[in-house]
Residue frames as qw, qx, qy, qz and C-alpha x, y, z in Angstrom:
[[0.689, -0.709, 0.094, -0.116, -70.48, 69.47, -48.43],
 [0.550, 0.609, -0.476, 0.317, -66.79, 69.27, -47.62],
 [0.827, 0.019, -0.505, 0.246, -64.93, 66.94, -45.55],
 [0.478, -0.869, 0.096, -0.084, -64.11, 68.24, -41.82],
 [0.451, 0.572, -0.585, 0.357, -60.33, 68.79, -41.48],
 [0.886, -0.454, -0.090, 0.008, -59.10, 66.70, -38.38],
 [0.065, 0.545, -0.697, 0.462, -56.45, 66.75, -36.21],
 [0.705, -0.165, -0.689, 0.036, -55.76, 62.98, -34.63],
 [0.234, -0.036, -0.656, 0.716, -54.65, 64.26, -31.06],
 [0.493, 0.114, 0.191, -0.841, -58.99, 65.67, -30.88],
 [0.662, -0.002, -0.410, -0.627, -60.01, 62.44, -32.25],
 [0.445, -0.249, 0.783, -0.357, -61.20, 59.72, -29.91],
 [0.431, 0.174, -0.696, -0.547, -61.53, 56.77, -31.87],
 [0.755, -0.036, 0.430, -0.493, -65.17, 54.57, -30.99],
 [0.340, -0.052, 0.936, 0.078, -66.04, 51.16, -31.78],
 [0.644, 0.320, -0.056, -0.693, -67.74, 50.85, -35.19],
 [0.305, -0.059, 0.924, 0.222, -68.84, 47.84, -36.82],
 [0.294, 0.000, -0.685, -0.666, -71.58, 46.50, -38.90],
 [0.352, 0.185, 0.794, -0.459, -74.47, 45.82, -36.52],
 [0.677, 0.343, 0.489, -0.429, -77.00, 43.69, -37.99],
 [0.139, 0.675, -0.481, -0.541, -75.54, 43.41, -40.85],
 [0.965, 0.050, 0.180, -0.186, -75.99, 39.95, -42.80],
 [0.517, -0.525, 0.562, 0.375, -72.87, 38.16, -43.51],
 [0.533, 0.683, -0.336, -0.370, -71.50, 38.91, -47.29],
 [0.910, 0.014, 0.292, 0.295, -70.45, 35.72, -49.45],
 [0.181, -0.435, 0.519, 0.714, -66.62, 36.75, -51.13],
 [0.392, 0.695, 0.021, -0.603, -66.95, 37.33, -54.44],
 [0.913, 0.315, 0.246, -0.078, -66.26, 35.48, -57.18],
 [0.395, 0.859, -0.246, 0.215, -63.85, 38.16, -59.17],
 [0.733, -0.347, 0.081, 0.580, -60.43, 36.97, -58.71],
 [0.010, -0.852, 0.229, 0.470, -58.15, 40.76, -59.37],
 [0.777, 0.561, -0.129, 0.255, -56.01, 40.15, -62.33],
 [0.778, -0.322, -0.002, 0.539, -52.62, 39.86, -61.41],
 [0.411, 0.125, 0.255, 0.866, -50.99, 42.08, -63.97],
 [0.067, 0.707, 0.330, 0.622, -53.68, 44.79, -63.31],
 [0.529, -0.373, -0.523, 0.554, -52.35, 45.83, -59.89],
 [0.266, 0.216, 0.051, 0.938, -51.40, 49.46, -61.09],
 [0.006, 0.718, 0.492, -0.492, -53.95, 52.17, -59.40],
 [0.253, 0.635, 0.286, 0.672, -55.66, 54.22, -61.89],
 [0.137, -0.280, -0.280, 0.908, -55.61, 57.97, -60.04],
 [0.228, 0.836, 0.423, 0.264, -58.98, 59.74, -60.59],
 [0.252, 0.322, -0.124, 0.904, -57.90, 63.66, -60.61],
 [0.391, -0.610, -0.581, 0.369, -58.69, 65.52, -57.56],
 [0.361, 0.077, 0.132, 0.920, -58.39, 68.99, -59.34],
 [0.362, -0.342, -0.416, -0.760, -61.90, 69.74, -59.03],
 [0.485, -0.343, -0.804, 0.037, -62.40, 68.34, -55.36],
 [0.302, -0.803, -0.140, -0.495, -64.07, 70.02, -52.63],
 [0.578, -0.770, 0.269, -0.030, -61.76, 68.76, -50.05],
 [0.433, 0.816, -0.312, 0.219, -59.15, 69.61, -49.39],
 [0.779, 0.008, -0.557, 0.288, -55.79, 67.63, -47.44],
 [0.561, -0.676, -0.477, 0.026, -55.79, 67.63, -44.21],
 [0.279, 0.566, -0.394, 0.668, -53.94, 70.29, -41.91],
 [0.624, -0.253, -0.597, 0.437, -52.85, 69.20, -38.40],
 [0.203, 0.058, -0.184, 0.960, -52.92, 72.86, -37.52],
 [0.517, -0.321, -0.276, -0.744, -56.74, 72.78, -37.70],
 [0.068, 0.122, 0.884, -0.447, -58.56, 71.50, -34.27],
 [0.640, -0.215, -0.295, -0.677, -61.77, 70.18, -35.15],
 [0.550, -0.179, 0.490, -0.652, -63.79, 68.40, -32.86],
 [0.627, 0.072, -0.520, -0.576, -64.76, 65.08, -34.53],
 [0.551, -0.202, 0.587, -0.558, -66.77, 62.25, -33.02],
 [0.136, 0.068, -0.882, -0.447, -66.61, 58.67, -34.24],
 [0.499, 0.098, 0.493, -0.706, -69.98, 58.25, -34.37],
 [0.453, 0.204, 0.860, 0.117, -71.28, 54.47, -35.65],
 [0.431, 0.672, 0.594, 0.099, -72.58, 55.71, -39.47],
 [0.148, 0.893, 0.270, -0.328, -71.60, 59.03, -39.69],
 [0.704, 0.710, -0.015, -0.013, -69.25, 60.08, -42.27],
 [0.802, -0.051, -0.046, 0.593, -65.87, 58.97, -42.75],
 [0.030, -0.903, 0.275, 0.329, -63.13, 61.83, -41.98],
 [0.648, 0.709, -0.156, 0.232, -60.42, 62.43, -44.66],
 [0.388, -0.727, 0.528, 0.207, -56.64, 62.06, -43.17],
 [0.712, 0.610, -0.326, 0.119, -53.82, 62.20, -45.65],
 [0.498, 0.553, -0.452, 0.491, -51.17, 62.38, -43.05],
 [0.634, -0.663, -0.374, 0.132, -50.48, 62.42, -39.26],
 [0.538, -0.811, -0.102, 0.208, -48.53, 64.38, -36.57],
 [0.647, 0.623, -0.193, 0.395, -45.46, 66.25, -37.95],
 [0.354, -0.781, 0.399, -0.324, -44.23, 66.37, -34.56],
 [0.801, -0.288, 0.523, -0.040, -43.42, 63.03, -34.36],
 [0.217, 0.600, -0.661, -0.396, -40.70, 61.00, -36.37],
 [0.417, 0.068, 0.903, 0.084, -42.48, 58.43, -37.83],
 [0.381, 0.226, -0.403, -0.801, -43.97, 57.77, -41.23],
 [0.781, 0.293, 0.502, -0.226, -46.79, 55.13, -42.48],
 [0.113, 0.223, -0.839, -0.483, -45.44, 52.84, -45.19],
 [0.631, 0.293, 0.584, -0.418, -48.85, 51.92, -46.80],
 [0.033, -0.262, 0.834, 0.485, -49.03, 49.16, -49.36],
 [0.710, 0.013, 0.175, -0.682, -51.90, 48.18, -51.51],
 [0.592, -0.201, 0.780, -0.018, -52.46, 44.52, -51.54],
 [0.821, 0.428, 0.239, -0.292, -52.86, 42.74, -54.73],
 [0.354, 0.719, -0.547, -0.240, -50.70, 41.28, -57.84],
 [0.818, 0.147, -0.547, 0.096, -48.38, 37.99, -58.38],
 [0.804, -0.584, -0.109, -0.022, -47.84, 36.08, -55.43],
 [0.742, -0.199, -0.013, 0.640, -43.88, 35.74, -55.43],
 [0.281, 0.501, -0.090, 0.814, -43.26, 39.27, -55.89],
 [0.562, -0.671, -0.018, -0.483, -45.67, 40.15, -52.87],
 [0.945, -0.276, -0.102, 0.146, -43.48, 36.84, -51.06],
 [0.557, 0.000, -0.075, 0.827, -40.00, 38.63, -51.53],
 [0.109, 0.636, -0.163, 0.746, -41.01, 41.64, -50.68],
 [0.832, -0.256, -0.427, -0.244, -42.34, 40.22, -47.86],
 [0.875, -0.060, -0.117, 0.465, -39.21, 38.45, -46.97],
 [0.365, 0.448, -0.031, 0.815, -37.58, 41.38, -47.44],
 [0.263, -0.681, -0.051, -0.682, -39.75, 43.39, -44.72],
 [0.893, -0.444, -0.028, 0.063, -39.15, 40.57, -42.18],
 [0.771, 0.128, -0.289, 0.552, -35.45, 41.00, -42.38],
 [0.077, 0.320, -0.219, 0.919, -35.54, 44.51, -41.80],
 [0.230, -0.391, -0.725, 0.519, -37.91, 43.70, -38.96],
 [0.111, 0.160, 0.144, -0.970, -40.42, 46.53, -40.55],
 [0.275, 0.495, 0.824, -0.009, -44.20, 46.43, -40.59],
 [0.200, -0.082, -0.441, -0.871, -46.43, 48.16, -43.15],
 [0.507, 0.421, 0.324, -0.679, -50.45, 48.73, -43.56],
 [0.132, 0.059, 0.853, 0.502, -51.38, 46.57, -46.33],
 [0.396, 0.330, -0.085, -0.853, -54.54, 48.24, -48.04],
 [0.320, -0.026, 0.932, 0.169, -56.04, 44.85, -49.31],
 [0.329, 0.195, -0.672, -0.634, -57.96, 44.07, -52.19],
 [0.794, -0.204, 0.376, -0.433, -61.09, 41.69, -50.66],
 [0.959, 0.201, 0.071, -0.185, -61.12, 38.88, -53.78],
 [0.552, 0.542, -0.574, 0.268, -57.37, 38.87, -53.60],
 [0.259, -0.413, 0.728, -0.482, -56.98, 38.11, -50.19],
 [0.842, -0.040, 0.310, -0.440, -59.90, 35.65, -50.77],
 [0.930, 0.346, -0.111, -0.062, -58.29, 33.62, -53.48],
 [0.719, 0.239, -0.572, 0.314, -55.07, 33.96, -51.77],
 [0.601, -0.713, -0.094, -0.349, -55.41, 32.99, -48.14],
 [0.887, -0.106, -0.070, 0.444, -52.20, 31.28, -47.50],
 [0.612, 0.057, -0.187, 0.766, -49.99, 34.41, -48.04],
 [0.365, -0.671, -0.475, -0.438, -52.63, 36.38, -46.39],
 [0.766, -0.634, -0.034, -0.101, -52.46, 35.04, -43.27],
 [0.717, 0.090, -0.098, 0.685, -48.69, 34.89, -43.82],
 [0.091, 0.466, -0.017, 0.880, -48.67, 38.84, -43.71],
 [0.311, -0.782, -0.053, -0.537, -50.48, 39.11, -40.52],
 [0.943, -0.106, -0.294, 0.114, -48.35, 36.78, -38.88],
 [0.542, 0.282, -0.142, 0.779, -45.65, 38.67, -40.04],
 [0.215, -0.455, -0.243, 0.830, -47.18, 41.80, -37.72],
 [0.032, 0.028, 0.300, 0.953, -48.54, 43.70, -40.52],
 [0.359, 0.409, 0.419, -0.727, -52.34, 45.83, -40.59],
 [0.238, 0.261, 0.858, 0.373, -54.34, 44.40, -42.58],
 [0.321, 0.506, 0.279, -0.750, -57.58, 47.25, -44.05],
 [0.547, 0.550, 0.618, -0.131, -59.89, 47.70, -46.66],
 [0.114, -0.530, 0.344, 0.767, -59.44, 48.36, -50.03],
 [0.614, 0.337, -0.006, -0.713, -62.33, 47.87, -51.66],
 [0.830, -0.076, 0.541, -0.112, -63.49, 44.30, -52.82],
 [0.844, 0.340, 0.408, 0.074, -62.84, 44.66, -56.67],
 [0.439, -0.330, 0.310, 0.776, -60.64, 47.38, -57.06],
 [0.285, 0.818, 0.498, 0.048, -63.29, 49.85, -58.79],
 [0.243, 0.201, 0.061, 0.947, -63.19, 53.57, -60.04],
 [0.013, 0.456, 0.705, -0.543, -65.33, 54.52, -56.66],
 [0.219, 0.401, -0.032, -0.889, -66.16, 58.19, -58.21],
 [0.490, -0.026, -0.649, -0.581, -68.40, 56.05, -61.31],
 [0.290, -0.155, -0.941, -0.081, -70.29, 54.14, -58.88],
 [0.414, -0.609, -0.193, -0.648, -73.28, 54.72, -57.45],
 [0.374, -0.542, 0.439, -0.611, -74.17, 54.64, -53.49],
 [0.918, -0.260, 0.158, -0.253, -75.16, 51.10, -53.58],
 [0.700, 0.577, -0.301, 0.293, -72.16, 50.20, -55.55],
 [0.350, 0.504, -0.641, 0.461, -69.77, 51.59, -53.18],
 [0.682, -0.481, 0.257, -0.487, -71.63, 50.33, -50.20],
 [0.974, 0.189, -0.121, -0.014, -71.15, 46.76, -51.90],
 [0.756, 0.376, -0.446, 0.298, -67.49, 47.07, -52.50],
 [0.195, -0.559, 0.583, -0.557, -66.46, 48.52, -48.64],
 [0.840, -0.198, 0.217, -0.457, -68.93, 46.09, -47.29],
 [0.991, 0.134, -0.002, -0.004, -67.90, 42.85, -48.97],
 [0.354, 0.600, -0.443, 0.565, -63.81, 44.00, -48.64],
 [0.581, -0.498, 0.091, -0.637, -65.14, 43.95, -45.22],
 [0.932, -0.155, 0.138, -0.296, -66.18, 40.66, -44.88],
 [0.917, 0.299, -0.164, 0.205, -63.57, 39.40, -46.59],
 [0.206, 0.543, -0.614, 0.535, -60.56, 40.84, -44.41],
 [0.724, -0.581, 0.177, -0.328, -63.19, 39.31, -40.98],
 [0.955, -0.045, -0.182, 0.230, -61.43, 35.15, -41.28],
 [0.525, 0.512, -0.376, 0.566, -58.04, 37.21, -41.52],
 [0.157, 0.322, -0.453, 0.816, -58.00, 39.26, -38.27],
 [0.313, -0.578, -0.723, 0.214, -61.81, 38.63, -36.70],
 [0.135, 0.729, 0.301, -0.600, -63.06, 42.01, -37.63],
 [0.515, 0.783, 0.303, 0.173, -63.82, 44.26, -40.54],
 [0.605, 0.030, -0.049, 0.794, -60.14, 46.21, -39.56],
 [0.257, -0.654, -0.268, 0.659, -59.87, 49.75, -38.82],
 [0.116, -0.579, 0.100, 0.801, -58.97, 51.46, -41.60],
 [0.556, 0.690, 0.445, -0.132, -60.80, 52.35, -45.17],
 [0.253, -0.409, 0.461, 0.746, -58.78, 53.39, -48.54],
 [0.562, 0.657, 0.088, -0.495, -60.87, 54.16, -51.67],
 [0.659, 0.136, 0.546, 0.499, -59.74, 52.17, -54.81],
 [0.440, 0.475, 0.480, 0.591, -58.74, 54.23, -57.86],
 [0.218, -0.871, -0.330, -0.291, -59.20, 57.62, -56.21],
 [0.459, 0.246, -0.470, 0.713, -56.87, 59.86, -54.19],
 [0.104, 0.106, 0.576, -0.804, -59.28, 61.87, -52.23],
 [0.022, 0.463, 0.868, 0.180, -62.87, 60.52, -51.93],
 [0.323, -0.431, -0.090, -0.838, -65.68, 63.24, -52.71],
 [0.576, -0.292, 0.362, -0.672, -68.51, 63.25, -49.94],
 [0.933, -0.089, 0.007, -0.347, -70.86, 60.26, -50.86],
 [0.695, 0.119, -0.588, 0.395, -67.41, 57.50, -50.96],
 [0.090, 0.382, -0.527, 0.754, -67.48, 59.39, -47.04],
 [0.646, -0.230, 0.155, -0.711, -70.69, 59.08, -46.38],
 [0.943, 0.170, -0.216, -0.188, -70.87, 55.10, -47.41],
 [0.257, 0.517, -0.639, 0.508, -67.42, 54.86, -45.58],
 [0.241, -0.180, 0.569, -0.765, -68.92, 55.79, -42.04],
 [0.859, -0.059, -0.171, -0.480, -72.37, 53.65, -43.09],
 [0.698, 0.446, -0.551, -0.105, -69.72, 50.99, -43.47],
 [0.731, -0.674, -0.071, 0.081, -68.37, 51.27, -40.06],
 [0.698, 0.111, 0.001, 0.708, -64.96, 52.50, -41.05],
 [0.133, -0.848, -0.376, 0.349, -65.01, 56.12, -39.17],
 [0.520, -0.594, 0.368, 0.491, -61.32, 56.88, -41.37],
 [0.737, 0.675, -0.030, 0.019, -60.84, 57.37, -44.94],
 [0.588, -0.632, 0.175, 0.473, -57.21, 57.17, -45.15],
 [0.428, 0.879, -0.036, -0.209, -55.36, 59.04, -47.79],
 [0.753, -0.350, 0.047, 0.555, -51.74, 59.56, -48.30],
 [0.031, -0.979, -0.111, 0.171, -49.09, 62.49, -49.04],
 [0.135, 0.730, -0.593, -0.313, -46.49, 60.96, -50.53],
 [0.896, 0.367, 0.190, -0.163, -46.83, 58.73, -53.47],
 [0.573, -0.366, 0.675, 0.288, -44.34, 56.55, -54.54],
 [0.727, 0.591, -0.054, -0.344, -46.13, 56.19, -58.05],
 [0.253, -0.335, 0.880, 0.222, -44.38, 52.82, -58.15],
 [0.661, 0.176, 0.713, -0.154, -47.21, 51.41, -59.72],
 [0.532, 0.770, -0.150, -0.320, -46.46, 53.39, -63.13],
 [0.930, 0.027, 0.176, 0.321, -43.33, 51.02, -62.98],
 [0.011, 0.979, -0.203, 0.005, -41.17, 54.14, -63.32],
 [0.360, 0.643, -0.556, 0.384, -37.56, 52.41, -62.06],
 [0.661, -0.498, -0.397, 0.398, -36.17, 51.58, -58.65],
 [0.399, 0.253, -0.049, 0.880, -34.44, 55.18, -59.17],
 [0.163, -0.313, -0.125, -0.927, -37.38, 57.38, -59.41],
 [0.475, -0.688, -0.295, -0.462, -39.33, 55.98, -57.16],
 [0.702, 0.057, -0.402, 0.585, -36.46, 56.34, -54.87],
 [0.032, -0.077, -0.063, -0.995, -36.07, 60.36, -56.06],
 [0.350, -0.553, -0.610, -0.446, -40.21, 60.07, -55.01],
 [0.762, -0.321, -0.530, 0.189, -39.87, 59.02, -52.13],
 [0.582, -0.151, -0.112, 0.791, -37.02, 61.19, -51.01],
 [0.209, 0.255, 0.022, 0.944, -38.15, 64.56, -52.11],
 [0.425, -0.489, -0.362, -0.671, -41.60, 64.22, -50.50],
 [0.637, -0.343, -0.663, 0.194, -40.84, 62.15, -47.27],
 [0.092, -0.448, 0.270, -0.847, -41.51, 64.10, -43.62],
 [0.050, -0.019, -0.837, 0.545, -42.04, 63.46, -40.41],
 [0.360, 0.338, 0.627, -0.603, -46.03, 62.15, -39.84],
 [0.286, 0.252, -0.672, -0.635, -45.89, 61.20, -43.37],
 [0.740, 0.044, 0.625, -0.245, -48.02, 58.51, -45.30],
 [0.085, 0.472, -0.701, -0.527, -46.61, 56.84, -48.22],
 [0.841, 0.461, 0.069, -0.273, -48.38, 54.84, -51.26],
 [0.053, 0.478, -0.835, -0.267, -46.76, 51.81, -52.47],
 [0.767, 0.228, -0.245, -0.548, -48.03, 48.81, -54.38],
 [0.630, -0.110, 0.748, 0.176, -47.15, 44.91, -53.66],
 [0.793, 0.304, 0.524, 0.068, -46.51, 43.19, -56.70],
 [0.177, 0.966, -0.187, -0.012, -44.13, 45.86, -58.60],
 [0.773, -0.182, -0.120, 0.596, -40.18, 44.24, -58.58],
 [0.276, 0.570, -0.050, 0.772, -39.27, 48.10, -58.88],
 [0.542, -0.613, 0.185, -0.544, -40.30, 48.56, -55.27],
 [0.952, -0.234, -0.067, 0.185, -38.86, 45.73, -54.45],
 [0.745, 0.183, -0.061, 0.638, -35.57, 46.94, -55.42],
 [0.093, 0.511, -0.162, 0.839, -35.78, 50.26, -54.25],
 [0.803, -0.501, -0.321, 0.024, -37.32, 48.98, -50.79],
 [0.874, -0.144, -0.208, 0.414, -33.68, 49.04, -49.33],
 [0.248, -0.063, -0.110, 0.960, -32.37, 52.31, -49.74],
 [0.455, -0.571, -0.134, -0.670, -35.81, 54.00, -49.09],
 [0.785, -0.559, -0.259, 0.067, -35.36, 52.18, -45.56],
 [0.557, -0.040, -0.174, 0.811, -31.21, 53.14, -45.28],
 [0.355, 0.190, -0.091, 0.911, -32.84, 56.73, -45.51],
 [0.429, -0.723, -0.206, -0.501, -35.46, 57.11, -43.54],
 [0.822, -0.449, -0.193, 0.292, -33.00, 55.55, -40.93],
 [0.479, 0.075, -0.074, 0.871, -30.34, 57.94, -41.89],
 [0.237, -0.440, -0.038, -0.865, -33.15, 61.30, -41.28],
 [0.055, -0.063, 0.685, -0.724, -34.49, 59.69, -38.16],
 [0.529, -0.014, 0.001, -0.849, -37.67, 58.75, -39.28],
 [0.205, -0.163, 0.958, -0.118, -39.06, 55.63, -38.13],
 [0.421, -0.063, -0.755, -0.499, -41.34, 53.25, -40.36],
 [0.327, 0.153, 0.771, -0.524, -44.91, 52.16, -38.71],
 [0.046, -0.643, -0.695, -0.317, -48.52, 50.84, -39.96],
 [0.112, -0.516, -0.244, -0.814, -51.16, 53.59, -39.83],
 [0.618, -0.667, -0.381, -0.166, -52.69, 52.46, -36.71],
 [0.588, -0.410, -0.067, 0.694, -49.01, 53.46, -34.69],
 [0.090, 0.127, 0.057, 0.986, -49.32, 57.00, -36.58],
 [0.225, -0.497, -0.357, -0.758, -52.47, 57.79, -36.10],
 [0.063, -0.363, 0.603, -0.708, -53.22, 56.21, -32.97]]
């Protein structure tokens, strides 16, 4: 079964949550710092396929039913999604931070559950700061090897752990280790109460630790209007290339937002 293609301006987004749900203790597993890096399963063999804004499908958020797939949003509109997953050494994640407050830009922060649990102080610093806090699985698995209870476990408890932060399970759902999720990571999505898989379409593959150069020259040759961009906290090579990936989306007109201001 493959993944209904969506177009956001037909989607009317309902109120899911977790009714009845029992409330998940965090987890024990603190992330390793130094293992921030996102392994990529291949997606050469997947049945769906990235989204195309040019398709109108009908989709209804209906409480359970499967997550839609959206890599990207509205290429009519100049604005991209800068989306960062959350996890790594604290003072690199603190200056880059710093660094997003000067330039007065907010980001989607894909979060790790047992990292946010074990660090709650610069947590709650980042939502202060304006930024969208979402789910990114609790332990930072390879979804596609787990079974159905498995990935129920890690959305769920990611979940629970983002509620203290913002007083909800957040809006938006990112598969760990995985670029586009096959059916059953969709199905266990939407169970989850997350109606959104989110994806992205230009990858920044800072987390290979590549340079500040190249993931400049990433950045740059893939960026477009109703973009969504992959980037990693805890990387100083994204830190340093941070600045002139902002000078030039300001110089093409393309203004920086969290996923919930692109999509809507």
């Amino acid at each position: 079964m493959t993944s209904p293609r969506f177009n956001r301006r037909d989607f009317v987004l309902g109120t899911a949550g977790l009714a009845g749900a029992a409330a998940l203790a965090a987890c024990d597993n603190k992330i390793n710092p130094s293992a921030s890096s996102e392994i990529v399963t291949s997606t050469a063999n997947s049945t769906l396929p990235p989204t195309d804004p040019s398709v109108i499908v009908s989709t209804s958020a209906v409480s359970g039913a499967p997550a839609t797939f959206i890599d990207h949003g509205n290429p009519a509109v100049n604005t991209v999604a800068l989306t960062f997953h959350l996890s790594g050494e604290t003072h690199l994640i603190t200056e880059l931070l710093d660094l997003l407050k000067s330039r007065s830009v907010v980001i989607t922060a894909f979060a790790v559950g047992s990292w946010i649990t074990a660090h709650p102080a610069i947590t709650k610093r980042l939502v202060a700061d304006g930024h969208e806090l979402a789910n990114h699985t609790e332990n930072h698995l390879s979804m596609n090897n787990l079974t159905r209870q498995q990935l129920s476990d890690e959305i769920v408890q990611c979940g629970q752990s983002i509620l203290p932060f913002i007083g909800s399970i957040g809006r938006w759902f990112r598969p760990s280790a995985t670029v586009v999720p096959k059916q059953l990571i969709l199905e266990e999505t939407g169970r989850a109460g997350y109606p959104i898989s989110v994806g992205y379409d230009v990858d920044s593959i800072d987390y290979k630790d590549p340079g500040s150069s190249a993931i400049i020259t990433n950045v740059k040759n893939a960026i477009h209007p109703g973009a969504i961009v992959s980037f990693h906290f805890g990387h100083q090579g994204t830190i340093d290339a941070f600045p002139k990936i902002l000078d030039h989306l300001a110089k093409i007109n393309l203004q920086p937002v969290t996923v919930g201001t692109l999509l809507g």
